[in-house]
C-alpha positions in Angstrom: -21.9 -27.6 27.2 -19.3 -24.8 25.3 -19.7 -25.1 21.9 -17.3 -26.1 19.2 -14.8 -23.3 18.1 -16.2 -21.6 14.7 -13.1 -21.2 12.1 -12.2 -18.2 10.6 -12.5 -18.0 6.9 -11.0 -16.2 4.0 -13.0 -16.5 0.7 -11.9 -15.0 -2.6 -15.3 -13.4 -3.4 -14.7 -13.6 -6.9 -16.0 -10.3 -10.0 -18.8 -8.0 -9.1 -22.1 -9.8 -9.1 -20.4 -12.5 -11.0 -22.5 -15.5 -9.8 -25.6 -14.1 -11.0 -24.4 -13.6 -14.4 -26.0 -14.9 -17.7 -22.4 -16.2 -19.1 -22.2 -16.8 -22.8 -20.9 -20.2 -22.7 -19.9 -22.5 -23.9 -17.7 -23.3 -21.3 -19.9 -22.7 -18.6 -19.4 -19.4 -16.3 -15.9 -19.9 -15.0 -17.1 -19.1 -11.2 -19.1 -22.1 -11.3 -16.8 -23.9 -9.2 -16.3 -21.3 -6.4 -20.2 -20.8 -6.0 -20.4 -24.5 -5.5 -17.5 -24.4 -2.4 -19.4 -21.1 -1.0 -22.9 -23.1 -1.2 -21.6 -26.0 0.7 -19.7 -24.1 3.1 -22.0 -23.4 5.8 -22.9 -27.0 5.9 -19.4 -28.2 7.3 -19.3 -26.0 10.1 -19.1 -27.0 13.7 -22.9 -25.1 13.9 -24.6 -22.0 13.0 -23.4 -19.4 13.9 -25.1 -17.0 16.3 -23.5 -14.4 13.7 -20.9 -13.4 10.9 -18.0 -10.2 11.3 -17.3 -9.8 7.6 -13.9 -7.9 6.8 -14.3 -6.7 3.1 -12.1 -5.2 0.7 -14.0 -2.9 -0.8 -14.4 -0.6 2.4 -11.4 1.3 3.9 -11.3 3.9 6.6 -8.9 6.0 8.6 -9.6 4.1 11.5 -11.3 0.7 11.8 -15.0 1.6 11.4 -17.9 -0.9 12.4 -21.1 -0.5 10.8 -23.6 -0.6 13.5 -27.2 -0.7 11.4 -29.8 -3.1 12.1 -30.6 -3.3 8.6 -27.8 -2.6 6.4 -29.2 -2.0 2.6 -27.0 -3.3 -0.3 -24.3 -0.8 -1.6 -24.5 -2.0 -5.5 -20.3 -0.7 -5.5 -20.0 -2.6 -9.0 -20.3 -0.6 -12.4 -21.6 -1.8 -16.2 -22.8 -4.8 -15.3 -26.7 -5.9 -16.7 -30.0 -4.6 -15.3 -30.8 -7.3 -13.1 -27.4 -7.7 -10.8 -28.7 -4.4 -9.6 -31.9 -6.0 -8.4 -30.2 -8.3 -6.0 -31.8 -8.3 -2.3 -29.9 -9.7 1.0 -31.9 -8.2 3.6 -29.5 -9.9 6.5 -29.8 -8.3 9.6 -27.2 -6.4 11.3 -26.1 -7.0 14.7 -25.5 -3.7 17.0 -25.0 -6.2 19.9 -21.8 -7.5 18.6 -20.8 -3.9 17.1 -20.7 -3.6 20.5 -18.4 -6.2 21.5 -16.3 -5.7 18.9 -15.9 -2.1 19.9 -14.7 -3.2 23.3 -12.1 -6.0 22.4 -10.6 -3.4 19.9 -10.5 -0.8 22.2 -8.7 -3.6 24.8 -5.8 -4.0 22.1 -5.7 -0.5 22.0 -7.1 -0.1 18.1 -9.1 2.7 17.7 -12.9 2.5 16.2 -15.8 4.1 14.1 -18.7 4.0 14.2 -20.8 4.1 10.9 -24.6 3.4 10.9 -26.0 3.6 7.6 -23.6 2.4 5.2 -25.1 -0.9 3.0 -23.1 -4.4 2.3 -20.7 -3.8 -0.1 -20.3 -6.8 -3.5 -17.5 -8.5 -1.2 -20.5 -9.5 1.4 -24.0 -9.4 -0.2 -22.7 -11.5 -3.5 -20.8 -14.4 -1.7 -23.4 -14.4 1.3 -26.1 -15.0 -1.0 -24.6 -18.7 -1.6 -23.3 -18.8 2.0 -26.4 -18.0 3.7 -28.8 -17.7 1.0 -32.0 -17.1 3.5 -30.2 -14.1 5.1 -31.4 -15.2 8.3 -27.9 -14.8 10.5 -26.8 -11.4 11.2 -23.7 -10.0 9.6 -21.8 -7.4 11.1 -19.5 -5.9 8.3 -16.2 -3.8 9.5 -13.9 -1.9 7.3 -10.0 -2.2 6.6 -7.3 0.8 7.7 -7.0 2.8 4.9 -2.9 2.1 5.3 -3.2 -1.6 4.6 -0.2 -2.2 6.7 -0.2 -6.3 7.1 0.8 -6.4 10.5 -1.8 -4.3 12.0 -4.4 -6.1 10.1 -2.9 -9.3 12.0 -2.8 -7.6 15.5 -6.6 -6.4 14.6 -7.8 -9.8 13.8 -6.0 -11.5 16.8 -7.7 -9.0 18.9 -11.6 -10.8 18.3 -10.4 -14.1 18.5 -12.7 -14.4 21.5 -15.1 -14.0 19.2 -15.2 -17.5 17.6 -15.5 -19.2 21.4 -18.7 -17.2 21.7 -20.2 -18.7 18.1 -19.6 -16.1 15.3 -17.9 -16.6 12.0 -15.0 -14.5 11.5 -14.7 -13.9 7.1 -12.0 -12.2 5.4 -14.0 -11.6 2.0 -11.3 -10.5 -0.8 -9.5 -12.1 -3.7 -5.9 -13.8 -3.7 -5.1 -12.8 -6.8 -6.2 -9.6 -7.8 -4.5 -7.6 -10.5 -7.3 -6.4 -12.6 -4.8 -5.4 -15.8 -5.1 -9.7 -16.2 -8.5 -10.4 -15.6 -9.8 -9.6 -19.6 -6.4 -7.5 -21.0 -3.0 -9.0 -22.5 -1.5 -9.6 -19.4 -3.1 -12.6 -18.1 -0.9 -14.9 -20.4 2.3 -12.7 -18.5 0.8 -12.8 -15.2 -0.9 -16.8 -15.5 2.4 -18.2 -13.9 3.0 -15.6 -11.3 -0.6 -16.3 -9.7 0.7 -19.4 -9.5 3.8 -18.9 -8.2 2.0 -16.6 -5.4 -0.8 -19.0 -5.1 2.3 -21.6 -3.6 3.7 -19.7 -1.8 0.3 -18.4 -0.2 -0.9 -21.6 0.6 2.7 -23.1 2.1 2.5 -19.8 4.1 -1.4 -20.5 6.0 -0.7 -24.0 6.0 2.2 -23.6 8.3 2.6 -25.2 11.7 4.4 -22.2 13.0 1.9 -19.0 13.2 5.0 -16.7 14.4 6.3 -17.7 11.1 3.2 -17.3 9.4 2.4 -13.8 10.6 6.5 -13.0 9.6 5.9 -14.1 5.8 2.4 -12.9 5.7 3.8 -9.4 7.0 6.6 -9.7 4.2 4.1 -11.1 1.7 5.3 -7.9 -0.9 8.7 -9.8 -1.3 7.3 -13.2 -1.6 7.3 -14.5 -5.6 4.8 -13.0 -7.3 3.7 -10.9 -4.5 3.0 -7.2 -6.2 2.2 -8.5 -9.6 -0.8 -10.2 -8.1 -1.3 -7.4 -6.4 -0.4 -4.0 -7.1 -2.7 -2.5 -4.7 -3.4 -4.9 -1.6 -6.9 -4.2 -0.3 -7.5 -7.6 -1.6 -4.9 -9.4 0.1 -5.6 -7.6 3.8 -9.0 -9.7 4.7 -7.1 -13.0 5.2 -4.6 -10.9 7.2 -7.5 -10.3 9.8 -9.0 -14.0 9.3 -5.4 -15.5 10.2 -4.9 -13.0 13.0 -8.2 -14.0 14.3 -6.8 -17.8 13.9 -4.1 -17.5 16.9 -2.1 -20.1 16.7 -4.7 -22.6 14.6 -2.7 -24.3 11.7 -4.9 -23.1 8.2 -5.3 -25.2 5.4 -6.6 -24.5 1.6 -10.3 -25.7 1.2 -11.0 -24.2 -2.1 -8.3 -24.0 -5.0 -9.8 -22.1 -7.9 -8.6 -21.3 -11.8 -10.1 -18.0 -13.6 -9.2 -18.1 -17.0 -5.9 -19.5 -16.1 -5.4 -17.2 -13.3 -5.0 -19.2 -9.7 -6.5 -18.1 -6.3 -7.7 -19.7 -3.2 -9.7 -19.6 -0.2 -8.6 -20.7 3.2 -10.2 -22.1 6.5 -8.6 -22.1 10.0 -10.0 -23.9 12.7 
């Protein structure tokens, strides 16, 4: 009997090891409500998978690079934060078998790969994955962005391992939909509040669209879209859902998490 088809995901990971944080409250630590989504995510899938290919922000090569490890250490890529975030463990396995794979579906689109074997999980898997999968007991195969962030490759990568999901792993863009760090504690999040909004809109009418031509055309443009650049003046955050909606082929997306950091909107999104 073929199994069900696993989704593709994009989660906005949220602030360095921010779940694990002593926040001063009151109010309670704003990122309360994603880590409740991200805990009760693996639950509503079709099954377990018999993996996870992580796309991360927070690792960018010339060329798409794989990390092919069988145990990948933590890369602690976060700075100032307390004593203990740095003692965080997530010994997840690593899966050279589907490194492998990967290799050869890229390489069949005509994308050119790395290789990289001893690089550790960045923050943008290790935090999130620790609510996800918090027994690191399915293997995780992290690959990095192209250094050139150009949208539509990221789509044409992603649409290459859609295969992928038939054959049980979880494809995750892991990132942030709104990511303009000048907002997150400085005088600009009162200025920038209504254009994570206005981009948080338009984001979500974009992945919730029937047509996927049409999505991958406004997803390419996403720069011009209303309050494209001021949530994002650099983009590495943006690019993992590119690859999770690439890898979504023609599935119709929907919102499954809508989130509010200090008045500043984002979102995570599920197709499939």
């Amino acid at each position: 009997m073929t199994r069900p088809l696993m989704p593709s995901l994009y989660i906005s990971h949220g602030g360095g090891p921010c779940f694990f944080m002593d926040w001063p409250g009151p109010p309670p630590n704003p990122w309360d409500p994603l880590a409740v989504y991200l805990r009760g995510t693996a639950g509503k899938l079709p099954h377990k998978p018999s993996a996870v290919l992580v796309v991360s922000s927070h690792w960018e090569e010339p060329v798409v690079t794989i990390n092919t490890g069988a145990a990948p250490p933590l890369l602690f890529d976060y700075y100032n934060f307390p004593p203990h975030t740095y003692q965080l463990k997530y010994p997840a396995p690593g899966a050279p078998e589907l490194a492998e794979r990967v290799r050869q579906l890229l390489a069949q689109a005509g994308v050119p790969t790395g290789e990289e074997p001893a690089r550790g999980f960045d923050h943008g898997v290790f935090v999130p994955f620790l609510l996800l999968y918090p027994d690191a007991d399915v293997p995780v195969l992290q690959i990095s962005l192209r250094h050139d962030l150009d949208p539509r490759f990221h789509l044409d990568f992603g649409r290459a391992l859609m295969a992928l999901r038939q054959e049980g792993v979880l494809i995750v863009g892991s990132g942030f939909s709104f990511h303009n760090l000048s907002a997150f504690f400085g005088p600009n999040r009162e200025i920038l509040a209504p254009e994570s909004r206005r981009f948080d809109d338009w984001l979500t009418k974009v992945v919730e669209s029937s047509d996927s031509h049409a999505r991958d055309a406004q997803l390419t443009d996403w720069a011009n879209a209303p309050g494209g650049r001021a949530c994002h003046p650099r983009e590495e955050h943006l690019l993992p859902l590119m690859v999770a909606a690439g890898a979504a082929g023609p599935d119709r997306g929907r919102r499954v998490f809508a989130g509010d950091f200090l008045g500043l909107a984002y979102s995570c999104y599920q197709w499939g």
